[in-house]
GUBADO-448060 format. One record per atom (N, C-alpha, C): x, y, z; atom name. Coordinates in steps of 0.05 Angstrom, whole numbers. Layout:
+--------+--------+--------+----+
!     px !     py !     pz ! at !
+--------+--------+--------+----+
!      X !      Y !      Z ! CA !
...
+--------+--------+--------+----+
//
This chain:
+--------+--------+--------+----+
!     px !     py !     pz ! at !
+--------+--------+--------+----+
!   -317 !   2396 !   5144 !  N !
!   -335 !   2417 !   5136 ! CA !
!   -350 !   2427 !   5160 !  C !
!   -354 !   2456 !   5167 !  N !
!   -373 !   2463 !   5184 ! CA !
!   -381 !   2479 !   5182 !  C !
!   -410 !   2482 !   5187 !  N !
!   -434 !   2500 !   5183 ! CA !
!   -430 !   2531 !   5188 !  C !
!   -443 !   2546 !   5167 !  N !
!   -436 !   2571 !   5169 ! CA !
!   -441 !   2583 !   5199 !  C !
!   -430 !   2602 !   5211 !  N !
!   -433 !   2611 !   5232 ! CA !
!   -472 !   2621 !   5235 !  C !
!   -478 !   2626 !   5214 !  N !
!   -505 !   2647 !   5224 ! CA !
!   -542 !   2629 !   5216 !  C !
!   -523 !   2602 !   5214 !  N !
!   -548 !   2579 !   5217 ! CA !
!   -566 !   2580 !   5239 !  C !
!   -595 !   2567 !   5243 !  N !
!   -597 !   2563 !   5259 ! CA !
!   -578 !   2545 !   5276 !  C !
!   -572 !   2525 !   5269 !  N !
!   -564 !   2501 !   5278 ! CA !
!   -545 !   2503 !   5303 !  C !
!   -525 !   2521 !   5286 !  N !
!   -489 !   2537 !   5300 ! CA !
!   -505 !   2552 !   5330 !  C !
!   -518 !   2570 !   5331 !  N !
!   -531 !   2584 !   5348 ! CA !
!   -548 !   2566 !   5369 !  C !
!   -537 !   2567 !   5389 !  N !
!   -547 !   2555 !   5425 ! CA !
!   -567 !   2573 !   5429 !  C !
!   -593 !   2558 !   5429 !  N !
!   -616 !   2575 !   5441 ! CA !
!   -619 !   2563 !   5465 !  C !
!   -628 !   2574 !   5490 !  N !
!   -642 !   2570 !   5506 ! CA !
!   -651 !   2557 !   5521 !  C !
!   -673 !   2552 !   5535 !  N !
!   -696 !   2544 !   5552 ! CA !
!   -715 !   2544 !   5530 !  C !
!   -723 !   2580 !   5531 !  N !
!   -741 !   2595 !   5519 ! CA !
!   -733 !   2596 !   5482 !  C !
!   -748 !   2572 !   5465 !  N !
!   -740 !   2572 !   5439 ! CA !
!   -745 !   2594 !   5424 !  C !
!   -769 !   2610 !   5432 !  N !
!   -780 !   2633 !   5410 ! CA !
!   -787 !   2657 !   5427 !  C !
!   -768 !   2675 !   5432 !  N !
!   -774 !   2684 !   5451 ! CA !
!   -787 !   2715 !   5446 !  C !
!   -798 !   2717 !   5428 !  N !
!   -807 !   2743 !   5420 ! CA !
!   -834 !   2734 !   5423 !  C !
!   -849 !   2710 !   5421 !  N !
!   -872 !   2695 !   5418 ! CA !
!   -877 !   2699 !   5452 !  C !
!   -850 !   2684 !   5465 !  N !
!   -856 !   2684 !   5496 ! CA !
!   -861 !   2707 !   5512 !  C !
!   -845 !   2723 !   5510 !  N !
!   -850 !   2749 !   5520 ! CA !
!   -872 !   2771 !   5514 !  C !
!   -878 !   2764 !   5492 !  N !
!   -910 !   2772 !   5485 ! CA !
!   -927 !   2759 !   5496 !  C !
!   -936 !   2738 !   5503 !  N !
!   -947 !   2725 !   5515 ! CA !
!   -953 !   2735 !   5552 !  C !
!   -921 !   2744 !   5558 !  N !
!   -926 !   2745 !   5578 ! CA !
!   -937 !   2767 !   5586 !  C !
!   -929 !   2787 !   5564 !  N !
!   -941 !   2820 !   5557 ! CA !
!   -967 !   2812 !   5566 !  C !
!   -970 !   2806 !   5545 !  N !
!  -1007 !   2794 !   5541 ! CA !
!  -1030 !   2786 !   5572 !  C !
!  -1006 !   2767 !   5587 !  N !
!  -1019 !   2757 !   5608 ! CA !
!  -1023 !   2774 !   5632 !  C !
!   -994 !   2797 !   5632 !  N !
!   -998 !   2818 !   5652 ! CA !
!  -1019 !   2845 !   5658 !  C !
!  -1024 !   2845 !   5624 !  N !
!  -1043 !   2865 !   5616 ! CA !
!  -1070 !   2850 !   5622 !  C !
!  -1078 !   2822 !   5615 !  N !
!  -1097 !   2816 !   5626 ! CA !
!  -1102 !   2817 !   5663 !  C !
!  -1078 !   2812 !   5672 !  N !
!  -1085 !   2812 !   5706 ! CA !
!  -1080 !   2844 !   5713 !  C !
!  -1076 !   2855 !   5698 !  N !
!  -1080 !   2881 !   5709 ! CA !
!  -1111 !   2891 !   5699 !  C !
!  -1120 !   2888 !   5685 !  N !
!  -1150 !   2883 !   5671 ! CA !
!  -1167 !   2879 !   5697 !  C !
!  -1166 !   2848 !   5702 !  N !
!  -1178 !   2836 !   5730 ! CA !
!  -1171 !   2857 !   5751 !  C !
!  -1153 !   2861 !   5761 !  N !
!  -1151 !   2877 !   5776 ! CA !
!  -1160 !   2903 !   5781 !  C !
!  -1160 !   2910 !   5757 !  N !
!  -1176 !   2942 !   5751 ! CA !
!  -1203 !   2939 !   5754 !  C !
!  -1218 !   2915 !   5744 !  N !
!  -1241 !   2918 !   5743 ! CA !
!  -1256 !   2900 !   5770 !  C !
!  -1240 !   2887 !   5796 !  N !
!  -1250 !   2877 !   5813 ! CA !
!  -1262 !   2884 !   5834 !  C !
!  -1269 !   2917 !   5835 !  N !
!  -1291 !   2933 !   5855 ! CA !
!  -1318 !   2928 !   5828 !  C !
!  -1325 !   2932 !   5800 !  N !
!  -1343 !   2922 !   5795 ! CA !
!  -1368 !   2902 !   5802 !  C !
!  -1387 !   2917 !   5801 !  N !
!  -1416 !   2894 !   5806 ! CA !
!  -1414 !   2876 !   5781 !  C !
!  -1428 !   2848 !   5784 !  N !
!  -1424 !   2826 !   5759 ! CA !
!  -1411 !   2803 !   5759 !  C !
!  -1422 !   2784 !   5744 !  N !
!  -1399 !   2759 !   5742 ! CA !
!  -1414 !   2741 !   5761 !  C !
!  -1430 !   2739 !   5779 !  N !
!  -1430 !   2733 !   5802 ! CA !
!  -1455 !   2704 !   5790 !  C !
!  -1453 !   2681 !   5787 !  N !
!  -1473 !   2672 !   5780 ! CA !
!  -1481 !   2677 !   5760 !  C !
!  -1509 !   2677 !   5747 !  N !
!  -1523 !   2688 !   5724 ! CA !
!  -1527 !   2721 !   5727 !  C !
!  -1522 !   2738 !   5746 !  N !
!  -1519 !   2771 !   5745 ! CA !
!  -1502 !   2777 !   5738 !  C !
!  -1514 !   2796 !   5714 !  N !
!  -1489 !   2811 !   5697 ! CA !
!  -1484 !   2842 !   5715 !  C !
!  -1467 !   2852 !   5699 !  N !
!  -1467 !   2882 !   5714 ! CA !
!  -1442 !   2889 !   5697 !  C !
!  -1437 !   2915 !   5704 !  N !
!  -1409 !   2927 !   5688 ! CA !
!  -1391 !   2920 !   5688 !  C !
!  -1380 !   2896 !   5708 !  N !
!  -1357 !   2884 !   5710 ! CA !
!  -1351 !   2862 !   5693 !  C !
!  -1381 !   2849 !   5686 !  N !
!  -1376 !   2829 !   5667 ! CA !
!  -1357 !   2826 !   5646 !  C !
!  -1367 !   2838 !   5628 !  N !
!  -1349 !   2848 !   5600 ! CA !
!  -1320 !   2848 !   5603 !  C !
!  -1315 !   2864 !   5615 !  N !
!  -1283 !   2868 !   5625 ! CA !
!  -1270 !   2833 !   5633 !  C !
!  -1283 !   2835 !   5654 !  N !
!  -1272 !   2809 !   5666 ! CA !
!  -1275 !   2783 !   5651 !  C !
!  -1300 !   2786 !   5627 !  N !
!  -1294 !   2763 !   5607 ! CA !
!  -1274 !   2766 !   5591 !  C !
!  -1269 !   2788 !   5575 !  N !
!  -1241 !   2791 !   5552 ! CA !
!  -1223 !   2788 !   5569 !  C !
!  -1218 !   2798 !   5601 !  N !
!  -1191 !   2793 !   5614 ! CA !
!  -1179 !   2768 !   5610 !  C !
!  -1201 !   2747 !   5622 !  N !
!  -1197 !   2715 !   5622 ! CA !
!  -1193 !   2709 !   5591 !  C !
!  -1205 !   2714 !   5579 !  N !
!  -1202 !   2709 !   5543 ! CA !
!  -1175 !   2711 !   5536 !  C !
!  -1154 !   2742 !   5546 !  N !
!  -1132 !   2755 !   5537 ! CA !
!  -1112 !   2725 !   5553 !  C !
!  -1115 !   2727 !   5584 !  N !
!  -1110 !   2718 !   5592 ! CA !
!  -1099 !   2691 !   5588 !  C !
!  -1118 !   2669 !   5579 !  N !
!  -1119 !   2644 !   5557 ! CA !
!  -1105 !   2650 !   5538 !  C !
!  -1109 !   2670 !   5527 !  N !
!  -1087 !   2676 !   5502 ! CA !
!  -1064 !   2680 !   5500 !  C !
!  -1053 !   2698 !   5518 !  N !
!  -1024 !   2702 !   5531 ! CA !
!  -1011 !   2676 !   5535 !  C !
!  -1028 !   2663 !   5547 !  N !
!  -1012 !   2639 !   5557 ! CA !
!  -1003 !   2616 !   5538 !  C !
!  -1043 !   2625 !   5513 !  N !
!  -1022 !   2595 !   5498 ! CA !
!  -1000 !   2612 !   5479 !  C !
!   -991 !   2641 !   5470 !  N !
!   -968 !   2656 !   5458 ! CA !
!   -944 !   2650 !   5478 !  C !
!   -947 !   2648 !   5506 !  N !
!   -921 !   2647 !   5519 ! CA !
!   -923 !   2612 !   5514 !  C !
!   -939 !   2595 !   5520 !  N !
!   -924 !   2569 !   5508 ! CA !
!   -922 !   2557 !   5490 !  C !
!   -925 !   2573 !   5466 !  N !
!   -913 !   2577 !   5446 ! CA !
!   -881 !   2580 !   5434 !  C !
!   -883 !   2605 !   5452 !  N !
!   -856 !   2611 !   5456 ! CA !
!   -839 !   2598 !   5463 !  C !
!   -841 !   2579 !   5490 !  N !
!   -829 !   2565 !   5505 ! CA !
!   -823 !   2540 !   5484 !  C !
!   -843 !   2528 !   5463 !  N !
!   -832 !   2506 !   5464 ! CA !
!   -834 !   2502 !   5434 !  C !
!   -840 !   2525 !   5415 !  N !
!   -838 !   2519 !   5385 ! CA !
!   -809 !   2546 !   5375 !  C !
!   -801 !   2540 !   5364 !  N !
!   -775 !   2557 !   5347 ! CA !
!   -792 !   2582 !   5345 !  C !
!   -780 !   2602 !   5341 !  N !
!   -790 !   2622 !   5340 ! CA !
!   -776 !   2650 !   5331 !  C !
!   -773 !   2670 !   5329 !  N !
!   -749 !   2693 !   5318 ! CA !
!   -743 !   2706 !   5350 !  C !
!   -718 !   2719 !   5349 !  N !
!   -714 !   2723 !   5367 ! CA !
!   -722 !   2750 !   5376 !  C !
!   -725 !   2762 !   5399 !  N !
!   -733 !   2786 !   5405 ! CA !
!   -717 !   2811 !   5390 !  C !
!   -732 !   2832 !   5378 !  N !
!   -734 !   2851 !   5358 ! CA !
!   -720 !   2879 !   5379 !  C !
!   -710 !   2901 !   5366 !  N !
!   -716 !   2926 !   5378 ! CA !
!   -738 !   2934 !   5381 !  C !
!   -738 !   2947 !   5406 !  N !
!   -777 !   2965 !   5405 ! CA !
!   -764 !   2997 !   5408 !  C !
!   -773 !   3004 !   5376 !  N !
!   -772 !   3040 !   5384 ! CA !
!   -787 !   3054 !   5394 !  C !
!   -781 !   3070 !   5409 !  N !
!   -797 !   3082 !   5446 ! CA !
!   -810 !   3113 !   5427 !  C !
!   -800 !   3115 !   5406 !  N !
!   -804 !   3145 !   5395 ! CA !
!   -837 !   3151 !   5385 !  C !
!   -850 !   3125 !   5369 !  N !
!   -881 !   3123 !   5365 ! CA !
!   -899 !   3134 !   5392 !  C !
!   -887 !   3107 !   5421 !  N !
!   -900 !   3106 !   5430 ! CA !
!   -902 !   3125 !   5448 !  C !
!   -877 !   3147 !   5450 !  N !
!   -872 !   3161 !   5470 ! CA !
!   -895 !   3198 !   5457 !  C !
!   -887 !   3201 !   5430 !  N !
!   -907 !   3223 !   5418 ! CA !
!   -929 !   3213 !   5410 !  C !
!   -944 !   3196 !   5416 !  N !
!   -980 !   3182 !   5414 ! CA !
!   -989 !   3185 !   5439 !  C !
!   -973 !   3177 !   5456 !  N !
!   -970 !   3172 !   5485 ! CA !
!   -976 !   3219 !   5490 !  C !
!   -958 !   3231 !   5482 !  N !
!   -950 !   3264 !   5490 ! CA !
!   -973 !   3272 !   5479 !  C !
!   -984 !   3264 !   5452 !  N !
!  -1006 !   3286 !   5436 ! CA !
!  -1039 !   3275 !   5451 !  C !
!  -1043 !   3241 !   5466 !  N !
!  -1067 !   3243 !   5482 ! CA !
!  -1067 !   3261 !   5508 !  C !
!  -1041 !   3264 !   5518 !  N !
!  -1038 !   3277 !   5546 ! CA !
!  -1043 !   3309 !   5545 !  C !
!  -1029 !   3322 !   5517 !  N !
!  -1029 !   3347 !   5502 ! CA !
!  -1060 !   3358 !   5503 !  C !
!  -1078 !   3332 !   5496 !  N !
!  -1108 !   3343 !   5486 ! CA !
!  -1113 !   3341 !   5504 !  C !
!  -1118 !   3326 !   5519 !  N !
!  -1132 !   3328 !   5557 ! CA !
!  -1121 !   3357 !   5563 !  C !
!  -1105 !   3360 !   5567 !  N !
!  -1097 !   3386 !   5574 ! CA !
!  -1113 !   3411 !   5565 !  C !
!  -1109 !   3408 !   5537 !  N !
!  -1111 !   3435 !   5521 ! CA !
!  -1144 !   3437 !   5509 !  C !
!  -1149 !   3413 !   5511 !  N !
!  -1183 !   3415 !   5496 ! CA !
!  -1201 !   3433 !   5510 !  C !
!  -1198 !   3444 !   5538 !  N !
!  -1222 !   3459 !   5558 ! CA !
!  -1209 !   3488 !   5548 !  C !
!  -1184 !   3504 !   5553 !  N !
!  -1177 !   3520 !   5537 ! CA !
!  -1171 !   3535 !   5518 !  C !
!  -1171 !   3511 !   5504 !  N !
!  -1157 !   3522 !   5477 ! CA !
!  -1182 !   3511 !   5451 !  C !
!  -1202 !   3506 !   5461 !  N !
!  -1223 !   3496 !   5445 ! CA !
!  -1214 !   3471 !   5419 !  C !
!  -1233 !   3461 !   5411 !  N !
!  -1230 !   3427 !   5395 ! CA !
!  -1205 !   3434 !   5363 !  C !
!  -1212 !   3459 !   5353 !  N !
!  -1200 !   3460 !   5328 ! CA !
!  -1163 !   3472 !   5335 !  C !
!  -1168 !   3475 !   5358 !  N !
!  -1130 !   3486 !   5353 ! CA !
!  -1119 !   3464 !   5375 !  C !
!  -1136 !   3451 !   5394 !  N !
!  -1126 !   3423 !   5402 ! CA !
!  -1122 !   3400 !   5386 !  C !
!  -1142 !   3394 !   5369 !  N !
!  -1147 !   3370 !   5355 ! CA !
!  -1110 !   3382 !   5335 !  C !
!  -1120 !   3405 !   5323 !  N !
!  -1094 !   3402 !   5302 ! CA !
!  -1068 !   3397 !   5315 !  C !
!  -1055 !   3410 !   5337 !  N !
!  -1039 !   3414 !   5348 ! CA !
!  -1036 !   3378 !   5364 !  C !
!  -1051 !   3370 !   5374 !  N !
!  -1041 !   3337 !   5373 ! CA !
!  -1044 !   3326 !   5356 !  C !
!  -1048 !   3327 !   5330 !  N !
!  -1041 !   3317 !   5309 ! CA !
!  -1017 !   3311 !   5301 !  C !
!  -1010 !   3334 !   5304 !  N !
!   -979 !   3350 !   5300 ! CA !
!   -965 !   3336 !   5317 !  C !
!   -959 !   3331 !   5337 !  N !
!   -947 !   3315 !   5368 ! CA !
!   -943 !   3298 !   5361 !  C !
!   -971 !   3278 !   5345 !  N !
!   -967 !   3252 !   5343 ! CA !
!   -957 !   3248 !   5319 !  C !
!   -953 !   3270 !   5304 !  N !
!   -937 !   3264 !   5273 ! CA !
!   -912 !   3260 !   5271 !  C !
!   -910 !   3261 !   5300 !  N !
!   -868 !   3264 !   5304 ! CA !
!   -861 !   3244 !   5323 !  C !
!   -878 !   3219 !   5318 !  N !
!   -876 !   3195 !   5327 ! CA !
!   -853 !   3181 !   5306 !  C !
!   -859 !   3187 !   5273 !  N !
!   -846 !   3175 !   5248 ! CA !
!   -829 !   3198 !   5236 !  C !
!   -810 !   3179 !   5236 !  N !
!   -787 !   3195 !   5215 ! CA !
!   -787 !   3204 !   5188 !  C !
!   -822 !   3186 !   5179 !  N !
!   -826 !   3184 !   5147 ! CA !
!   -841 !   3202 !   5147 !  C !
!   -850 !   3218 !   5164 !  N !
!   -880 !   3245 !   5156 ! CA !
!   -855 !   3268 !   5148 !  C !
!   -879 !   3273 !   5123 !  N !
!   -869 !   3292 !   5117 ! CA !
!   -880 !   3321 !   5129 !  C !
!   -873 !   3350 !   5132 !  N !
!   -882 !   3366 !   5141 ! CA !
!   -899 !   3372 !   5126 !  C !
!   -906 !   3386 !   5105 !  N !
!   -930 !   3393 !   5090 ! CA !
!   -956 !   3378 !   5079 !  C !
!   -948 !   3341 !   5080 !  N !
!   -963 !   3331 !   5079 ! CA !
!   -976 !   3324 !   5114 !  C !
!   -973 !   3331 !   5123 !  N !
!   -981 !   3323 !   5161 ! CA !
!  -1001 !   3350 !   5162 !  C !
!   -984 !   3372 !   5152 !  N !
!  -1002 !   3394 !   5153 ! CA !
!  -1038 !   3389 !   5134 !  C !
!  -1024 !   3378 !   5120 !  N !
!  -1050 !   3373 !   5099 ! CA !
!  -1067 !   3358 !   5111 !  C !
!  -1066 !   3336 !   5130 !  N !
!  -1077 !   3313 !   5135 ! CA !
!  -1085 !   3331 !   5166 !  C !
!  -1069 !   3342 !   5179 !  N !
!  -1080 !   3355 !   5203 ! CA !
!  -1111 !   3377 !   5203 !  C !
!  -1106 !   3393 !   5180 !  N !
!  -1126 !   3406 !   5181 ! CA !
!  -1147 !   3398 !   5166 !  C !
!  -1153 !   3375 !   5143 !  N !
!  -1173 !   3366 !   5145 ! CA !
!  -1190 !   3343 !   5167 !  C !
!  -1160 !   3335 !   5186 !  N !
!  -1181 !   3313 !   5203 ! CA !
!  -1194 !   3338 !   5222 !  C !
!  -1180 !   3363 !   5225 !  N !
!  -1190 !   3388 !   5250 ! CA !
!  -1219 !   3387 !   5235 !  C !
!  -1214 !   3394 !   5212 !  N !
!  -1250 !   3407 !   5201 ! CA !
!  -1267 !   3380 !   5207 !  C !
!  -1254 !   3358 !   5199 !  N !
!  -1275 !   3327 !   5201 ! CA !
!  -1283 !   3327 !   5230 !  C !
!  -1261 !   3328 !   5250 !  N !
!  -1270 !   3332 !   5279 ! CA !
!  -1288 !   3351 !   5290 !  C !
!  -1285 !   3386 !   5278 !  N !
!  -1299 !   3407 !   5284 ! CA !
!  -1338 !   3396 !   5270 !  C !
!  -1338 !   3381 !   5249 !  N !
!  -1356 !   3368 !   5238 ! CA !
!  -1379 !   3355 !   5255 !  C !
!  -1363 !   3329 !   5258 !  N !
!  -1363 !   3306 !   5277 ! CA !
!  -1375 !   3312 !   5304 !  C !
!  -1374 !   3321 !   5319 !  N !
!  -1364 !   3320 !   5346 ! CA !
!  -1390 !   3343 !   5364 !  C !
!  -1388 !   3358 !   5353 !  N !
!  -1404 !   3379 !   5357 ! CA !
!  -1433 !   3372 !   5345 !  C !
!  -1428 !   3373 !   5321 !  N !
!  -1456 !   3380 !   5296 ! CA !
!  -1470 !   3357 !   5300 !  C !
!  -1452 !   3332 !   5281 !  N !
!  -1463 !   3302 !   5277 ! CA !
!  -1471 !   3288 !   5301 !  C !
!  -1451 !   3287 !   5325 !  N !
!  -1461 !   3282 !   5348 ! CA !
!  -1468 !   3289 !   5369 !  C !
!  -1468 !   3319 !   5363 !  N !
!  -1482 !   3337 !   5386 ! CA !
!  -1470 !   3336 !   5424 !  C !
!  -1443 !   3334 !   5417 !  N !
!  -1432 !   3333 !   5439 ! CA !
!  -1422 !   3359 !   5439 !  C !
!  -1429 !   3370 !   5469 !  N !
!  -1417 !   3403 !   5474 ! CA !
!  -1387 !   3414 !   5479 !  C !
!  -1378 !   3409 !   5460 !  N !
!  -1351 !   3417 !   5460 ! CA !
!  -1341 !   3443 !   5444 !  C !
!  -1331 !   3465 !   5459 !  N !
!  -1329 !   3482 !   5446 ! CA !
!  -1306 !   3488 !   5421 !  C !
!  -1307 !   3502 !   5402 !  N !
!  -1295 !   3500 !   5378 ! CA !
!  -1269 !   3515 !   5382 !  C !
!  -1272 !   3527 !   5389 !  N !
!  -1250 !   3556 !   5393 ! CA !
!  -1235 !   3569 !   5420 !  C !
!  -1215 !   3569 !   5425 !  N !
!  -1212 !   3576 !   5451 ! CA !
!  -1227 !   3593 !   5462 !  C !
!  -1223 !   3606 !   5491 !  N !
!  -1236 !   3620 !   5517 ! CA !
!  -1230 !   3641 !   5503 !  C !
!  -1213 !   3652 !   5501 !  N !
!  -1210 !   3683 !   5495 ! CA !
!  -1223 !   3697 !   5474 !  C !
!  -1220 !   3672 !   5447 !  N !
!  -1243 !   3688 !   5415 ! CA !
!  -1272 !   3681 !   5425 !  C !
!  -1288 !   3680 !   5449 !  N !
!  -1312 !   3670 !   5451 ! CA !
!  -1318 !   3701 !   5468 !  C !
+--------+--------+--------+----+
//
């Protein structure tokens, strides 16, 4: 008698037992030293003086600790094996923040805000068009709301040209 092919058992893992655990981990640990790194011209940390660098540089070390115990995790408890990562979310979330930097000084908050809405709606295969539309132009009015009125930040509503 021998074990179905798609057991664990049949299947030769590794070094690395769980390696979707590991590699997150190590995600985890790089994003923290790039953290440190970003924030090491900061004043702070230094003794009992705080300063702006503190904060940062404490969650770094925090992330940091954390990464490590997910990557030895990985390393030495069973674990699932690494997944596909679809690039399509991250690549239109990623296009509709770059879209509004752009377009917010010209094209004013209500036809930017909608219009990356829209960008980032075509991250998922599951939006539907008329319901995105629905959801776009009430978050525009919640933002046109928000932003201006409620918190009195000077951002203009409408592009350069209708002003």
């Amino acid at each position: 008698m021998s074990e179905a092919p798609d057991s664990a058992a049949a299947k030769p893992r590794g070094l690395i037992k769980g390696p979707q655990d590991f590699w997150g981990g190590i995600v985890l640990m790089a994003i923290a030293l790039f953290a440190l790194w970003a924030s090491s011209d900061l004043a702070g940390m230094r003794g009992f003086s705080f300063g702006p660098g503190t904060a940062p540089r404490m969650f770094a070390y925090l992330l940091l600790a954390l990464g490590a115990g997910v990557a030895l995790t990985g390393f030495f408890a069973e674990g699932p094996p690494l997944q596909r990562y679809g690039i399509r979310g991250p690549f239109f979330v990623s296009l509709a923040i770059l879209a509004f930097a752009v377009m917010i000084r010209p094209l004013g908050l209500i036809v930017t805000s909608f219009v990356s809405f829209m960008i980032a709606t075509m991250g998922s295969d599951e939006t539907k068009l008329v319901e995105a539309i629905i959801v776009g132009i009430c978050l525009t009015i919640g933002c046109a709301l928000l932003f201006p009125y409620a918190l009195g930040l000077p951002l203009d509503l409408f592009p350069r040209i209708l002003r």
